[in-house]
N, C-alpha and C positions, 0 to 999 in steps of 0.2 A: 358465678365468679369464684374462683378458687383463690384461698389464700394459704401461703407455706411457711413456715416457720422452726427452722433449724436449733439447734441447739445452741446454747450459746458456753462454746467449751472452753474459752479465756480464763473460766472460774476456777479451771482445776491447775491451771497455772499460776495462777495468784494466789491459790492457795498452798502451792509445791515450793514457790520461789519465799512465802512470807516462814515457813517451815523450814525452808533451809537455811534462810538467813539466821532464824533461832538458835538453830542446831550451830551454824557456824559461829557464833557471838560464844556459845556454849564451852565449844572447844579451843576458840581463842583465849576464854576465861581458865580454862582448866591449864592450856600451857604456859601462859602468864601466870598464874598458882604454882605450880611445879618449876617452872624456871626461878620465882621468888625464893619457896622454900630449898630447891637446893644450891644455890648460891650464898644465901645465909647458913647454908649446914654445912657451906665450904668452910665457911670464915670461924663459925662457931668448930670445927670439929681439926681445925689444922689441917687441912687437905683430904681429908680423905672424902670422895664421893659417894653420895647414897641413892643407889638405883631405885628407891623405892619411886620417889615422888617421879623421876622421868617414865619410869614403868607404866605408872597409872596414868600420867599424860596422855603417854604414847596409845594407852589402850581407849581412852577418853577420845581422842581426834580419829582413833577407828573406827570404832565404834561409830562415832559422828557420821563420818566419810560412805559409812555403809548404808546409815539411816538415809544420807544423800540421797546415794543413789536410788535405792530401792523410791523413797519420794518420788526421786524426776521419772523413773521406770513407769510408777502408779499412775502420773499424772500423765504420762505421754497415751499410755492404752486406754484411760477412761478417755480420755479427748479425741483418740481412733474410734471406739465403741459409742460412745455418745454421740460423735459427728454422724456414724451410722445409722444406730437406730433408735434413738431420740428425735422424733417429731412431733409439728401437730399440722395435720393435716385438715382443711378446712374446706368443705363443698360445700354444695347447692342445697343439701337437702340430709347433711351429715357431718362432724366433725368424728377424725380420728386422730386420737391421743397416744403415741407411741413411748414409752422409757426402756432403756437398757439397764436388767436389772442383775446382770452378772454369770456365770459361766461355770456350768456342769460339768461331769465326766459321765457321758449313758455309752455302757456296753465298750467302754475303750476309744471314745471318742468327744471329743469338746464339743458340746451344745451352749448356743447361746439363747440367753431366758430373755423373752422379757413380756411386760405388760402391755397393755390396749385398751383403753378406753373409746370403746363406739359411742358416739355422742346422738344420738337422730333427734335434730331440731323439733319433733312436734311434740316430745316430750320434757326437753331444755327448760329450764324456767332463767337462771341466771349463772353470772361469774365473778368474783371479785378476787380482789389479793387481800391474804390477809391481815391481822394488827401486826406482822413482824415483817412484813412486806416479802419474806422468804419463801411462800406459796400462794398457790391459785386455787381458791375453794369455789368448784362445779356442785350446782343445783339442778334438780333433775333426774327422771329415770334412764340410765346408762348401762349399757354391755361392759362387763369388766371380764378379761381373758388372762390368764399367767401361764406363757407351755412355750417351748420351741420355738422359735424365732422363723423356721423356715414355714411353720405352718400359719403364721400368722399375714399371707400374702393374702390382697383383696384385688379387687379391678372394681369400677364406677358403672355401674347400667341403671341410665333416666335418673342419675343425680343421685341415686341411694347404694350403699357397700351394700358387694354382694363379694364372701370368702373362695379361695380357690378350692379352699377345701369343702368342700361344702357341707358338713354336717357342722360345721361351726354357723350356719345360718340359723339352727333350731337348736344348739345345746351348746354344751362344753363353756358354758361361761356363768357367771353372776351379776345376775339385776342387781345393780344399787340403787338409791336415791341421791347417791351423793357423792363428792370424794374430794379430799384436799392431796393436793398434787403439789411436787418441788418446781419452785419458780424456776426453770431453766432456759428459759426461751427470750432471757433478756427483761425487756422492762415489764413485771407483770399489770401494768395498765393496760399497756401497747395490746399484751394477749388480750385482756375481756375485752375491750374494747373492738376488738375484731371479734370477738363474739355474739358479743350483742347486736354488731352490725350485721351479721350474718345470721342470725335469728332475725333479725328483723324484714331481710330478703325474703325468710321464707315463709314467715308470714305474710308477707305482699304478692306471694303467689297467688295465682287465680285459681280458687279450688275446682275440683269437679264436679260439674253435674252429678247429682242422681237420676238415675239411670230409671223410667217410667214404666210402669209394669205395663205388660203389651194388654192389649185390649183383648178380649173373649172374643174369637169371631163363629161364625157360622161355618162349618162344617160342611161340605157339600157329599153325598152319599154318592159311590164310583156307581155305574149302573150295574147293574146284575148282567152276569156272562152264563146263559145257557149250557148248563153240561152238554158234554156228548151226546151222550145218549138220546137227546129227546133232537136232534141236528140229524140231518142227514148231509153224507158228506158224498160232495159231487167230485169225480176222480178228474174230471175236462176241467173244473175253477180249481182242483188241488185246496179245496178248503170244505166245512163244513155247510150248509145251507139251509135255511126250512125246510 
């Protein structure tokens, strides 16, 4: 039974939109400041206007305005990039843990990075979220990969990752025992709890036999074939003869 679980990229909105609102309170403050003091430096100077305080307003709500955007820009590509390649993938006989961890330049061309956590159930022990509920701490011996995104494709045969690449089956990674992972898949309960129900699958599998060492038999000796030489060969049968 497979279970999937996407990223959950709402976060990076709520946290662009709670950012802008700052910035905008910020810059509403600054021109309500600078409208104050030169209004009062109207009254106080007999007319004459002083571009200082609108200057810096004016440079104050740009500034802002630029912080804006750049925010909504940040927030819109990590929630491209994460909807991507942010998973966790859950089989029969293996969980795989996906994050997007951000984007290179090799040889003149954008590579995107990310991690992999190979989970393989028969060395799992547990999962929990932790005291800040902002991650998911894995127990367990685990494959951890960081490299290229395109190399990191796998396909399923008999329930266990096997890589397209294949020398990623015997190297290019690190044994952990462990790892605390960002909560991003939404409720991190909802995650262990589909983990431990899926450890618990495969441990309800029906192990395999061991395989019986065959028995010693007898041997039977081929019979002994007559050289030539001691044959006489008859030319009417086309074969050799006493």
């Amino acid at each position: 039974m497979r279970s999937y679980f996407h990223c959950a990229t709402a976060r990076f909105g709520r946290r662009a939109a709670s950012a802008v609102t700052v910035i905008a309170a910020a810059c509403a403050g600054a021109a309500f400041t600078a409208f104050i003091v030169t209004y009062f430096g109207i009254l106080t100077s007999r007319g004459t206007l002083s571009p200082g305080p609108l200057a810096a307003a004016a440079a104050v709500i740009a500034g802002g305005l630029a912080l804006c955007l750049k925010l909504k820009l940040s927030a819109d590509k990590k929630t491209a990039m994460h909807s991507r390649y942010t998973f966790l993938d859950i089989q029969l006989r293996f969980a795989a843990l996906s994050i997007y961890s951000g984007e290179i330049r090799r040889r003149g061309e954008k590579v995107v990075i990310r991690e992999l956590y190979l989970i393989p159930f028969d060395s799992f022990v547990s999962a929990a979220p932790s005291r800040s509920g902002r991650k998911i701490v894995l127990r367990g011996k685990m494959r951890h990969y960081v490299m290229d995104s395109r190399d990191l494709g796998y396909h399923i045969r008999d329930g266990s990752a096997e890589f397209d690449r294949w020398w990623l089956n015997h190297g290019a990674f690190a044994e952990i025992d462990g790892a605390e992972i960002p909560a991003l898949f939404g409720s991190p309960r909802r995650v262990c709890t589909a983990l431990k129900k899926a450890k618990e699958r495969f441990d309800a599998l029906p192990k395999p036999k061991p395989r019986e060492p065959a028995k010693p038999g007898v041997m039977r000796s081929a019979p002994r074939r007559r050289p030539p030489e001691r044959l006489h060969y008859d030319p009417y049968r086309n074969r050799y003869v006493k």
